[in-house]
N, C-alpha and C positions, 0 to 999 in steps of 0.2 A: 235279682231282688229289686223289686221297683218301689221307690220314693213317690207317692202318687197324690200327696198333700203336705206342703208344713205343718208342724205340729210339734209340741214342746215332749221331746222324750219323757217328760217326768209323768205325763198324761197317759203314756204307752209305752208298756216293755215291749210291744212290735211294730216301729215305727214305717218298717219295711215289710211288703208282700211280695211273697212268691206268686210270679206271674211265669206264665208261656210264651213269648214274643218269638218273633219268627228273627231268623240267622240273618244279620245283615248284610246286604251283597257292599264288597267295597268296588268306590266309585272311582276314577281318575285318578294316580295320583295316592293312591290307600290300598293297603290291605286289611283282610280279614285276621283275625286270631285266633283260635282254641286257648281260651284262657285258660291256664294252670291255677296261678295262685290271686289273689290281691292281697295289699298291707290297707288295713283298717285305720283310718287317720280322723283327728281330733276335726278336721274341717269337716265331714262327713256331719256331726253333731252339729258344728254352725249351718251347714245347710240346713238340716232336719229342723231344727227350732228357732231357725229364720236371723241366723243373726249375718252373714254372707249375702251378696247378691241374691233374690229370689233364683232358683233353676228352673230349668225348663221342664215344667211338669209334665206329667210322667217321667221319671227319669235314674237309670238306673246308677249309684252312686259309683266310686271308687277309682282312684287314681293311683294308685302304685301297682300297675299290673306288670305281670308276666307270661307271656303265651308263646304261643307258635305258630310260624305262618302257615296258613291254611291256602292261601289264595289270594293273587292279585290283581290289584286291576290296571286300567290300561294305561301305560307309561310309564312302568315301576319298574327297573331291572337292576336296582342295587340292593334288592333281600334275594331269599331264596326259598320253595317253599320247607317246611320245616323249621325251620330258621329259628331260633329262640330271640324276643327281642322285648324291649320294656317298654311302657306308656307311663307317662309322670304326668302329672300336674297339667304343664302347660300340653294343650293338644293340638293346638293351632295359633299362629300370627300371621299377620300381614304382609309384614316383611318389605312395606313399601314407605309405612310413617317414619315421619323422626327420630321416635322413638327404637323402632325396628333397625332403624340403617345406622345409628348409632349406638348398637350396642345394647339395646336395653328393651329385646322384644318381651319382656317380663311386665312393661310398661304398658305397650299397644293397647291404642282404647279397646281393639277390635280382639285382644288377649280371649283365646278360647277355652275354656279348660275342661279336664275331663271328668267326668262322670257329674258336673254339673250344667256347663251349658249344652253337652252334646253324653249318650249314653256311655257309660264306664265298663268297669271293671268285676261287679258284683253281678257274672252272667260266663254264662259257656263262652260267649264269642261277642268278642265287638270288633268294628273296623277302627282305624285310626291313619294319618298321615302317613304315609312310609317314609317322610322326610322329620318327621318328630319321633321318632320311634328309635329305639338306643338299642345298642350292640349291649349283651351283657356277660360280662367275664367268666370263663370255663370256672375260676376257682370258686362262684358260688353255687348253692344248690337255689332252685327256683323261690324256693320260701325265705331263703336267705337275703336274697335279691329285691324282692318285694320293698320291704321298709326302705332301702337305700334310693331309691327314686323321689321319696316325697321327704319324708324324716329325715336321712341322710344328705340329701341337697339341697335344701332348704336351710341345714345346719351346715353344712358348706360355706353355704352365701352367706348367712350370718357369721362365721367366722373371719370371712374376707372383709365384710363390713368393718370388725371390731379394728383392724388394721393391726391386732395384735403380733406384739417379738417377743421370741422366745427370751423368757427370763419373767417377762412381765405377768402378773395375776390375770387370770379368767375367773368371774362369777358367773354362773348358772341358777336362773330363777326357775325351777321348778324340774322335773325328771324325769318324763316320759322317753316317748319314740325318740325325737328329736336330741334332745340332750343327752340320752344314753349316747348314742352316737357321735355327739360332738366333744364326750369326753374321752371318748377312746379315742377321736383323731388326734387331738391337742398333743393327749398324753405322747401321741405319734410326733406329729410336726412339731411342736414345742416342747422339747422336753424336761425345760428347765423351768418351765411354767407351771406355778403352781396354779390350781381350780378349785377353786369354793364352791358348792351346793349350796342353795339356798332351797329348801321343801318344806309343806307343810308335815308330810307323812314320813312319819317314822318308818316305815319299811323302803318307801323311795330313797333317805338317804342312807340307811343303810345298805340300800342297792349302791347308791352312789361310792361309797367306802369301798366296796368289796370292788370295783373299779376302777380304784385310783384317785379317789377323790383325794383334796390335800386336808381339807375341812369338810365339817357338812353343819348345819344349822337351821332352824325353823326359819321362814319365811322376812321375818323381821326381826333378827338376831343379828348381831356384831359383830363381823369375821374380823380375825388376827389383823388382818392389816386390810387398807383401801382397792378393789380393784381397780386394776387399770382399764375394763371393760368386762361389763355385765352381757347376759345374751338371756333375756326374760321371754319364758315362751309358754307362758299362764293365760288363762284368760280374765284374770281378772286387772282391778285397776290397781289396787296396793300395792303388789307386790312393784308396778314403777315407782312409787313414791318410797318404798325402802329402800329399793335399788339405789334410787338420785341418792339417798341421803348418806349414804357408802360408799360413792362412787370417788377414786380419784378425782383432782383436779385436772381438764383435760381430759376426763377418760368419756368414755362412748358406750353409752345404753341401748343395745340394737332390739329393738322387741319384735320377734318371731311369732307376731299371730295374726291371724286374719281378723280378728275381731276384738273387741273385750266386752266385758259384762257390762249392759247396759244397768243393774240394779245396784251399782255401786259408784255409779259416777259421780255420786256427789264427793266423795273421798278426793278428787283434783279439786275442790274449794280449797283443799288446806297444802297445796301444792305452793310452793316460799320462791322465793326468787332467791331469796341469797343461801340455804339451806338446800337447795335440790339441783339452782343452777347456774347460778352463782359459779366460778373460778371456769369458764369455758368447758363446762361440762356440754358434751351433744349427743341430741336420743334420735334416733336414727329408725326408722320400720324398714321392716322387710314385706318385698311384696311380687310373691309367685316367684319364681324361676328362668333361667332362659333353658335352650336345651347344651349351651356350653357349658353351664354348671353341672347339669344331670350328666354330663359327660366326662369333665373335669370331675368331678365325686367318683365317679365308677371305676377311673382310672387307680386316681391316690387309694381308694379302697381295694384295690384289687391288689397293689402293691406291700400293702404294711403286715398281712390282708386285714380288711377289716370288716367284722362280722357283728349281726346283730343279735342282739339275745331278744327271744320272740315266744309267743304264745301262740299254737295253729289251731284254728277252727275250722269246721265244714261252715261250706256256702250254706246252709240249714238253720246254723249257730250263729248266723251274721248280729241278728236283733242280740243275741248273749252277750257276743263281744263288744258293741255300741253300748249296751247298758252298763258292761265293768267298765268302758271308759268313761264314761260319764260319773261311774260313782267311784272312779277316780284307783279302781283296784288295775295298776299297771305295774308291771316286769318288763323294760323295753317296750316291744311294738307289737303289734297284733296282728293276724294273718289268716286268711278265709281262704282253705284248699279246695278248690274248683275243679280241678280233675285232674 
């Protein structure tokens, strides 16, 4: 499925064409894949209606894959072919900045990602690094696996961020992929932690409930007592301004997006200093991945196990599934079977 102009989804229920592109041979360095499955993510909608980096047009979207190796190319002899293995997010660094040598190749100006600067996931076959490409654990099925590359490590690192201890409150601003996930870890590594939901949608938090939520409440509602750290993974700008205003003293607002809505920015006019941040309160973003997190995630998940609750579509149904995300009708994560 090829991305072949931005365009605001609300213009088009098919933002994406099915196109014929020919099997990409991989280069140095890379193999080919027989894509199985992709997980359909919320940045896929910031590419499409332009709020992300522009991508490299024509370009086929998705980055939670799972495939099998078909074929390598020359100086690759740590896959095998067959091989089951994942692509995330990050699809390439440099590995020579500051950034890179320091831990923080999530950073690199030179940061590649997949299925926006270079082709994805939403296609029989793409190549990718055989040095970015993840081992993935027998206990999951392919479709299972899918979400835990982008949703689930992406809520990893934000969890590391919040520098949260068991005992202490987790808020969660909103309920998708991402957060499904990061409440089933918590309830795992932290068990004595309680989690607040915060969502607009009555079926999202009563998704939340039916998983252990400790609270759940609309978006700008008053949970039982102060978090110690929020993890807002909305795109819009409110919900940080409710977050601050319930946030601990000290505690840490990590916002999980690549973007926010640019039609509601004037809502930080009424952003206070002694009301939002005020008592050493700090908001912190998250931004892309390294491949130690995609790897650290896949482990702790394969251990607790930890599993996503997911919706499967054909590669056909992709424009379907982009449209119930955007109108916000979600259950977990979403999943496009490729073959």
């Amino acid at each position: 499925m090829l991305l072949k102009q931005v365009r605001n989804v609300q213009s088009s229920s098919a933002p994406l064409e099915l196109a014929d592109v020919p099997i990409p041979v991989p280069g140095p360095g890379e193999i080919l894949l027989r894509v199985a499955v992709c997980g359909v993510c919320h940045t896929e909608l910031d590419e499409i209606e332009g709020r992300t980096r522009p991508p490299q047009l024509p370009v086929v979207p998705g980055h939670q894959v799972i495939g099998y190796v078909e074929q390598m190319g020359s100086g690759v002899t740590s896959v095998t072919v067959g091989q089951r293995l994942g692509v995330a997010w990050i699809f390439s660094a440099c590995g020579t900045c500051d950034q890179c040598t320091n831990g923080n190749e999530n950073l690199c100006p030179h940061f590649c990602a997949t299925g926006r600067d270079v082709n994805g996931g939403y296609a029989e076959y793409m190549v990718a690094p055989a040095a970015f490409a993840h081992r993935i654990p027998e206990q999951f099925t392919d479709a299972e696996a899918a979400p835990l590359l982008c949703a689930g490590a992406i809520g990893y690192r934000s969890v590391k961020l919040t520098n949260l201890q068991d005992g202490q409150t987790l808020g969660l601003t909103g309920f998708g992929a991402s957060a499904h996930l990061v409440l089933k870890m918590v309830k795992h590594r932290f068990p004595n932690s309680p989690v607040y939901v915060f969502a607009r949608s009555e079926t999202e938090r009563e998704f939340a409930k039916n998983l252990g939520a400790t609270w759940t409440g609309d978006t700008t509602a008053s949970p039982p007592s102060s978090p110690h750290a929020i993890i807002d993974t909305t795109p819009a700008w409110e919900p940080v301004l409710a977050a601050l205003r319930v946030l601990a003293p000290a505690g840490r607002l990590i916002i999980n997006a690549i973007r926010k809505e640019p039609n509601d920015r004037h809502l930080l006019a009424s952003l206070d200093y002694s009301s939002h941040l005020w008592m050493e309160r700090v908001i912190k973003s998250v931004a892309n991945v390294t491949r130690n997190d995609v790897r650290e995630f896949l482990r702790l998940a394969s251990t607790i196990p930890l599993k996503p609750d997911f919706q499967e579509y054909s590669l056909l149904e992709a424009n379907i599934a982009l449209s119930e995300l955007k109108a916000r009708r979600i259950r977990g994560a979403k999943v496009l079977r490729i073959s």
